[in-house]
N, C-alpha and C positions, 0 to 999 in steps of 0.2 A: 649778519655776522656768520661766519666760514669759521665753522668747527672742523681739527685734525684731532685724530680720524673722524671720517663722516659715521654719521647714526647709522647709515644703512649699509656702508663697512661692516658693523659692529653687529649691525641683525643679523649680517647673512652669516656668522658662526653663531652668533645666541638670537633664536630669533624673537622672543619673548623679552619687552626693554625692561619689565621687572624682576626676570630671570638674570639680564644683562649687568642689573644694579647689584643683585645679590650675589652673584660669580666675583664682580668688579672688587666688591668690598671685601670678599672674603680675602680674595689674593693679596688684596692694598694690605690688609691685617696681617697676611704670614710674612710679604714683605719685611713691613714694619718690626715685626717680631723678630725676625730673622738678622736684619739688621741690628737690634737695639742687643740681644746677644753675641753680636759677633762681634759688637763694636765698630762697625763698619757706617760711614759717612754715606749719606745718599744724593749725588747732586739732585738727583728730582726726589717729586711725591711720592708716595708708594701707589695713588691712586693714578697718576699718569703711567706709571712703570706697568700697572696690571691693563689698563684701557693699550697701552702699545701692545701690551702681549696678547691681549684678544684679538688688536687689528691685526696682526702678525700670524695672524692663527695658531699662535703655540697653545692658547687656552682656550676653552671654548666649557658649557657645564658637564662634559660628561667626565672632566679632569677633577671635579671640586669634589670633596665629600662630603653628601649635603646631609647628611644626619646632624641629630641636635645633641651636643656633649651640655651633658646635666656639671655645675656645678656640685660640691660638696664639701 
């Protein structure tokens, strides 16, 4: 089975595929947030919408901010 984008698309901007999951998700997250405030409909996933945006090279990890926000 023929994955779009291929894996090694996606390595050569995050080359690390556990780095690749944690960038992936965070975006699908602000995505989704972004969304559910604006009230705005999404024909896709938020998870497809961030995997195009790495294959696109708009994102790659030096975009995320990866500190950890403490709940309270």
């Amino acid at each position: 089975m023929m994955l779009y984008p291929a894996m090694n698309k996606l390595t050569s901007y995050i080359p690390n595929r556990y780095m690749l999951v944690n960038v992936v998700a965070r975006r699908a997250r602000q995505i989704a947030e972004d969304a559910e405030e604006t009230g705005e409909h999404l024909t896709e996933k938020p998870v497809t919408m961030a995997i195009n945006e790495v294959a696109e090279g708009k994102l790659d990890a030096s975009h995320m901010d990866l500190t950890i926000e403490e709940d309270q």
